[in-house]
PyMOL commands that place a pseudoatom at each C-alpha (Angstrom):
pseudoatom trace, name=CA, resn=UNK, resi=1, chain=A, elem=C, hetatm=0, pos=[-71.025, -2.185, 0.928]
pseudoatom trace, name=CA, resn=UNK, resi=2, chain=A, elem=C, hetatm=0, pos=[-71.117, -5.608, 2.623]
pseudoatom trace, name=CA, resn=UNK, resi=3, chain=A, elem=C, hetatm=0, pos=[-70.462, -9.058, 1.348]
pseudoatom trace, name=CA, resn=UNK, resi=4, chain=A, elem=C, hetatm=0, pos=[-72.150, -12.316, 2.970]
pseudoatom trace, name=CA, resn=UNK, resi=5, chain=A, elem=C, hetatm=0, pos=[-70.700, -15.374, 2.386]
pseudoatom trace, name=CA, resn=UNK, resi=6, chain=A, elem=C, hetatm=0, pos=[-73.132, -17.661, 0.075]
pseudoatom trace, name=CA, resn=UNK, resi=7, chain=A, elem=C, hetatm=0, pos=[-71.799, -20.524, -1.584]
pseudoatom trace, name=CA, resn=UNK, resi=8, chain=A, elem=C, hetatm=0, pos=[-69.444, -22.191, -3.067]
pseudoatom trace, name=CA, resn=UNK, resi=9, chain=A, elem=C, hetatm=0, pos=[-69.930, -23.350, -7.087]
pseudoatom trace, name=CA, resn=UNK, resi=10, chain=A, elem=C, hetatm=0, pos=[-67.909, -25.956, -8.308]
pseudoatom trace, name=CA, resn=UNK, resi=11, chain=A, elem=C, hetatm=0, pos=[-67.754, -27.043, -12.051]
pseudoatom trace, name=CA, resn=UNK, resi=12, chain=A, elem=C, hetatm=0, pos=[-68.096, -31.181, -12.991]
pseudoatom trace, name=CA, resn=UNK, resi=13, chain=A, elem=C, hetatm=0, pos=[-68.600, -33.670, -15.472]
pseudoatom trace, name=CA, resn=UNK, resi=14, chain=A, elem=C, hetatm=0, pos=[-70.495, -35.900, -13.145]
pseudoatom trace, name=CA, resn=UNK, resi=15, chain=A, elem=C, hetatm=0, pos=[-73.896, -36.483, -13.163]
pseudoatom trace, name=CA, resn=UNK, resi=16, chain=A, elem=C, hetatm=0, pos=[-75.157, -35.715, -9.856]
pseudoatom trace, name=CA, resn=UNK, resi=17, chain=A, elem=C, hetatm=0, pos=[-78.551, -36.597, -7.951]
pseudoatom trace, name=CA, resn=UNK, resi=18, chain=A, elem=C, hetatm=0, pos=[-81.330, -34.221, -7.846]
pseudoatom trace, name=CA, resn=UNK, resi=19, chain=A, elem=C, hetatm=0, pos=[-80.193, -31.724, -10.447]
pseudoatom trace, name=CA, resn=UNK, resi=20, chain=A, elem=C, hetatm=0, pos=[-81.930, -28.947, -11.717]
pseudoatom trace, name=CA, resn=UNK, resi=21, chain=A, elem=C, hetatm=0, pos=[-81.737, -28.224, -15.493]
pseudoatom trace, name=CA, resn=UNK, resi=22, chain=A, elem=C, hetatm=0, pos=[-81.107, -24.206, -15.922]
pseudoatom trace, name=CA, resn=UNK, resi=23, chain=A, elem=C, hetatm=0, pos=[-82.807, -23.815, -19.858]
pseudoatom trace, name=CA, resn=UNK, resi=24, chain=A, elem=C, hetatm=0, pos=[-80.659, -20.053, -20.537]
pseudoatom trace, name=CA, resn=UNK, resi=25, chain=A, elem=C, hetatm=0, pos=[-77.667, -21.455, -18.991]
pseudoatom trace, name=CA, resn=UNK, resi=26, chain=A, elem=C, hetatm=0, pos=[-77.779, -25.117, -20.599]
pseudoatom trace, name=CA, resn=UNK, resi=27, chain=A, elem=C, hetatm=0, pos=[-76.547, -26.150, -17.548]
pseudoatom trace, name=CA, resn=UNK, resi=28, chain=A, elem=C, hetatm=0, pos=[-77.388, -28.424, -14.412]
pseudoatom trace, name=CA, resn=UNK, resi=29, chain=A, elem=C, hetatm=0, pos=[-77.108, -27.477, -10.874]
pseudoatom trace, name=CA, resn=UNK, resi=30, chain=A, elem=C, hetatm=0, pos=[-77.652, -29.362, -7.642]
pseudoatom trace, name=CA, resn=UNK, resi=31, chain=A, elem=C, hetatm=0, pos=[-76.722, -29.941, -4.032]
pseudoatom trace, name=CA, resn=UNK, resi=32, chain=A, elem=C, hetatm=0, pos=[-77.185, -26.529, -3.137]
pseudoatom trace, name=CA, resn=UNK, resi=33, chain=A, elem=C, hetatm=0, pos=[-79.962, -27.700, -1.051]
pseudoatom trace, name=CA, resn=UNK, resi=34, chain=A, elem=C, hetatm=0, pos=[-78.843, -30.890, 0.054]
pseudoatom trace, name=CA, resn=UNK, resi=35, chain=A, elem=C, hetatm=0, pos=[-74.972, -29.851, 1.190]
pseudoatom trace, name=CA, resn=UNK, resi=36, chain=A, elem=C, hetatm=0, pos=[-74.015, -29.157, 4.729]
pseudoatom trace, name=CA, resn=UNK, resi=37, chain=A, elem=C, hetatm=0, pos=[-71.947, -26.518, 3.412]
pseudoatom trace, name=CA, resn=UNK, resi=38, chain=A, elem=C, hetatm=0, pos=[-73.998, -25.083, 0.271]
pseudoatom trace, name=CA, resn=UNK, resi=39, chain=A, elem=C, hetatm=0, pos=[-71.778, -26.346, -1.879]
pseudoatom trace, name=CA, resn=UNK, resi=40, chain=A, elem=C, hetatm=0, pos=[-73.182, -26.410, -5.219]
pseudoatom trace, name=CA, resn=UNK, resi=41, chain=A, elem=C, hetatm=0, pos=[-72.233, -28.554, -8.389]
pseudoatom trace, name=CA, resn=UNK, resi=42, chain=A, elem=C, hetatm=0, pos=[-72.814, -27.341, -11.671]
pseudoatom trace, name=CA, resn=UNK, resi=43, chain=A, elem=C, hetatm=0, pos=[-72.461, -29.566, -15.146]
pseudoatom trace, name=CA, resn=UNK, resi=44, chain=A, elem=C, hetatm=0, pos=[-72.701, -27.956, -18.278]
pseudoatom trace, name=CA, resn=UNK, resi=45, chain=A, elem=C, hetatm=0, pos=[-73.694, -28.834, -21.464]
pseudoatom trace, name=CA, resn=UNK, resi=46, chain=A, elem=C, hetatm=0, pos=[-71.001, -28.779, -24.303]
pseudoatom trace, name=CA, resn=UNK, resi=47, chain=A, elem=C, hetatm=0, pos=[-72.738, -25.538, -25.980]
pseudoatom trace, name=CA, resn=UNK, resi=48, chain=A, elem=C, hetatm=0, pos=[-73.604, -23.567, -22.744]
pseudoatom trace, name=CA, resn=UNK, resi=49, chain=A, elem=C, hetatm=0, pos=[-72.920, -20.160, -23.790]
pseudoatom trace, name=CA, resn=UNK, resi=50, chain=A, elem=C, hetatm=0, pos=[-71.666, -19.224, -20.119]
pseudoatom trace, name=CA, resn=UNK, resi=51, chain=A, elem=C, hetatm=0, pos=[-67.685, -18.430, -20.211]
pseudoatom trace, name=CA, resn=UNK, resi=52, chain=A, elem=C, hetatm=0, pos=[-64.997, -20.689, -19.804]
pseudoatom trace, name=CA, resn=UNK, resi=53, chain=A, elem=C, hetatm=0, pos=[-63.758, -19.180, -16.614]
pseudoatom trace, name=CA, resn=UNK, resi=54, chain=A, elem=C, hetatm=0, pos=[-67.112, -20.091, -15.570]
pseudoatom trace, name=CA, resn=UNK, resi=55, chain=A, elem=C, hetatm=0, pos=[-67.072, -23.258, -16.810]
pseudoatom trace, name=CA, resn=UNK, resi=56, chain=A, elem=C, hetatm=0, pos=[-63.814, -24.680, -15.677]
pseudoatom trace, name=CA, resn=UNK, resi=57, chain=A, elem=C, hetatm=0, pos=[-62.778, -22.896, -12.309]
pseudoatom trace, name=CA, resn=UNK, resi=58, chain=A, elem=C, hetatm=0, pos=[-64.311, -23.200, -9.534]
pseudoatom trace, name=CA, resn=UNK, resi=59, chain=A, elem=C, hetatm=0, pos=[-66.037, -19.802, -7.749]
pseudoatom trace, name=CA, resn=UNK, resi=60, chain=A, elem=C, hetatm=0, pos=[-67.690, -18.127, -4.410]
pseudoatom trace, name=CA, resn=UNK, resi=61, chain=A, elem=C, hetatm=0, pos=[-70.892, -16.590, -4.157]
pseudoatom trace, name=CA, resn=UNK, resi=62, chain=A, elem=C, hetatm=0, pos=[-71.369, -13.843, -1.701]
pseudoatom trace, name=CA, resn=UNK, resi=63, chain=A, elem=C, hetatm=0, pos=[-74.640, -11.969, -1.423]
pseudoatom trace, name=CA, resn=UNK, resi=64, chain=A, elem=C, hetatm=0, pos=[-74.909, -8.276, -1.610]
pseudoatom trace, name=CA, resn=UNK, resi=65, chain=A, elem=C, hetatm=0, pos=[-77.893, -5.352, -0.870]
pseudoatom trace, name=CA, resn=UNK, resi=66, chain=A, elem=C, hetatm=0, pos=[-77.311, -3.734, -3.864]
pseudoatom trace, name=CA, resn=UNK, resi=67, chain=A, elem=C, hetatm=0, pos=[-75.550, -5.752, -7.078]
pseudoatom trace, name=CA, resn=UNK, resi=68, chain=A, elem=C, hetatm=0, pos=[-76.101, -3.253, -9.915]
pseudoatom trace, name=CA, resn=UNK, resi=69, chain=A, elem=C, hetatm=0, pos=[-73.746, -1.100, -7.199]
pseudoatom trace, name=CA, resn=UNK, resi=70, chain=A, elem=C, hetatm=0, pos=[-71.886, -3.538, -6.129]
pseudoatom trace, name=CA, resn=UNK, resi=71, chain=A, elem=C, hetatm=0, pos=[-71.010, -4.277, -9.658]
pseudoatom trace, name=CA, resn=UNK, resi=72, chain=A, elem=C, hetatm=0, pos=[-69.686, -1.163, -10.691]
pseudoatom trace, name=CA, resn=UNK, resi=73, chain=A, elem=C, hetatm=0, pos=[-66.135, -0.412, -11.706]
pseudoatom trace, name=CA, resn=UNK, resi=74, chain=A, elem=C, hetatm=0, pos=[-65.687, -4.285, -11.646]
pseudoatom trace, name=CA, resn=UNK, resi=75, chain=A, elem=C, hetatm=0, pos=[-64.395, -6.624, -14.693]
pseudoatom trace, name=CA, resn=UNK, resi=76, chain=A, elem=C, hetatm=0, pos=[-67.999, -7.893, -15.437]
pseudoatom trace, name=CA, resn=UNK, resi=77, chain=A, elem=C, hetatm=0, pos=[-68.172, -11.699, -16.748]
pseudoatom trace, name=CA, resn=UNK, resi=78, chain=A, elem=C, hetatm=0, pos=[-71.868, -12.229, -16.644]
pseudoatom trace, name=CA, resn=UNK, resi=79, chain=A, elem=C, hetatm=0, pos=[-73.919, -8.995, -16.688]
pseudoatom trace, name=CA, resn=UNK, resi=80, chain=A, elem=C, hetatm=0, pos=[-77.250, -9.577, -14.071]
pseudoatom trace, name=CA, resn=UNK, resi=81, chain=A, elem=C, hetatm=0, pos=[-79.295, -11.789, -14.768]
pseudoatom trace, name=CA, resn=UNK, resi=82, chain=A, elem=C, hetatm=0, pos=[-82.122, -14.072, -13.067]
pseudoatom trace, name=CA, resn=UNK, resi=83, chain=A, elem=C, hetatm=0, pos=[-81.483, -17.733, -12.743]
pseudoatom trace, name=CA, resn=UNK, resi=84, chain=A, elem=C, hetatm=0, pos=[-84.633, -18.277, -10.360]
pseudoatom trace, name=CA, resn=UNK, resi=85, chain=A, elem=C, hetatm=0, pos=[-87.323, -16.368, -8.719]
pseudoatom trace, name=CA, resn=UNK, resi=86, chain=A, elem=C, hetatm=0, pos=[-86.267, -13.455, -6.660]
pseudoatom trace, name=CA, resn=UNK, resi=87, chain=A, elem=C, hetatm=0, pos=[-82.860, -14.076, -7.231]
pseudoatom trace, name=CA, resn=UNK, resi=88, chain=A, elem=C, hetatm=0, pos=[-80.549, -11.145, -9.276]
pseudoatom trace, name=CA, resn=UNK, resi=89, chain=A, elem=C, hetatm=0, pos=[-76.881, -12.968, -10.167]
pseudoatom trace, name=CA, resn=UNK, resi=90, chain=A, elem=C, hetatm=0, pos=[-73.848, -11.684, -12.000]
pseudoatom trace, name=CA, resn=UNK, resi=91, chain=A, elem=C, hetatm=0, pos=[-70.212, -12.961, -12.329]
pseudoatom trace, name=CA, resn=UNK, resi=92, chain=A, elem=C, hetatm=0, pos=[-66.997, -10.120, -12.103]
pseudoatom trace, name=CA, resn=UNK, resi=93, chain=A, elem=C, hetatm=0, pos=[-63.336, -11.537, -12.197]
pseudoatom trace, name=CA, resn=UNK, resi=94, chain=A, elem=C, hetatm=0, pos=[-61.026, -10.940, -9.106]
pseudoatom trace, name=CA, resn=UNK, resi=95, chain=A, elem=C, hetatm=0, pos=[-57.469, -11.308, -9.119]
pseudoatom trace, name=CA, resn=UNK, resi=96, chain=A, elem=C, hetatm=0, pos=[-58.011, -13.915, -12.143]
pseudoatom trace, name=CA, resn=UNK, resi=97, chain=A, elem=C, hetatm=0, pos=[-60.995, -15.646, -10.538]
pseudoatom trace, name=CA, resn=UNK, resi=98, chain=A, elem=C, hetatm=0, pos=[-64.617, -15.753, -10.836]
pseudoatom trace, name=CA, resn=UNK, resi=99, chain=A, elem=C, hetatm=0, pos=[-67.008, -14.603, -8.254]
pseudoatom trace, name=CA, resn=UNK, resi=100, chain=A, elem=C, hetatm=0, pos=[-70.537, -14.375, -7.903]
pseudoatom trace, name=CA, resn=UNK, resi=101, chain=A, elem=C, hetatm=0, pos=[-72.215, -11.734, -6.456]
pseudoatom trace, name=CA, resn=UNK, resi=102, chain=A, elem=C, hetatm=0, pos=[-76.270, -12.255, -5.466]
pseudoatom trace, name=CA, resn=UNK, resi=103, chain=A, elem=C, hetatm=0, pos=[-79.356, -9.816, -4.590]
pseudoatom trace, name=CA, resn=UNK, resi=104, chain=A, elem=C, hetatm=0, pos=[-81.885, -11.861, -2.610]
pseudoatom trace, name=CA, resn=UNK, resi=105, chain=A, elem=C, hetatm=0, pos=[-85.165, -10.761, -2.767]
pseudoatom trace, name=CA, resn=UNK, resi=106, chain=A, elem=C, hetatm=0, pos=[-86.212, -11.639, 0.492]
pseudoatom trace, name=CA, resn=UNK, resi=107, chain=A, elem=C, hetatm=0, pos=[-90.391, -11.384, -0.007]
pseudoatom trace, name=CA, resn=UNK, resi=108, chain=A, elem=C, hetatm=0, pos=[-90.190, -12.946, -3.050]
pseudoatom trace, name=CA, resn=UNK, resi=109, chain=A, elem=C, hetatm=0, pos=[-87.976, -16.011, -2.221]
pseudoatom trace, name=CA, resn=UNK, resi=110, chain=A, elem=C, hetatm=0, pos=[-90.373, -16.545, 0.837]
for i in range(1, 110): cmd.bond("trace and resi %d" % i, "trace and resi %d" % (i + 1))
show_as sticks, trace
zoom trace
């Protein structure tokens, strides 16, 4: 099983430029696409059902061939969902921390 280095996610407050509104989530996300380093922001809204941990600490993604796999055995935070086309995300905790683990659909993302 390999892990790829994604992205990091980091929680704010701030409205920031070019944000994407995520409808399930209640939550914006941006500069993803617009960071050097992927770093992406994410604001929440004061109901967003996502977990604290989630909500408050920041978190790295890492992209893996097979998630519902990947995922097994592991402290599950946010069972696999879709937050865009051909994307597959779910959180597990590590050690205390949140992590994000991603199955890109190659075809369909293109």
């Amino acid at each position: 099983m390999s892990y790829k280095y994604h992205n990091p996610g980091i929680p704010t407050k701030e409205i920031k430029e070019g944000e994407t509104y995520l409808p399930g989530s209640k939550m914006y996300v941006s500069g993803y696409d617009t960071s050097s380093y992927k770093i992406e922001w994410m604001r929440f809204e004061k109901d967003s059902p996502l977990p604290e941990l989630v909500k408050t600490i920041p978190h790295i993604a890492f992209e893996v061939d097979d998630l519902n796999e990947t995922i097994k055995e592991k402290e599950i935070l946010i069972h696999p969902d879709s937050p865009s086309d051909g994307i597959t995300a779910a959180f597990i905790i590590d050690n205390g921390a949140p992590v994000e683990l991603l199955q890109i659909d190659k075809q369909e993302r293109n």
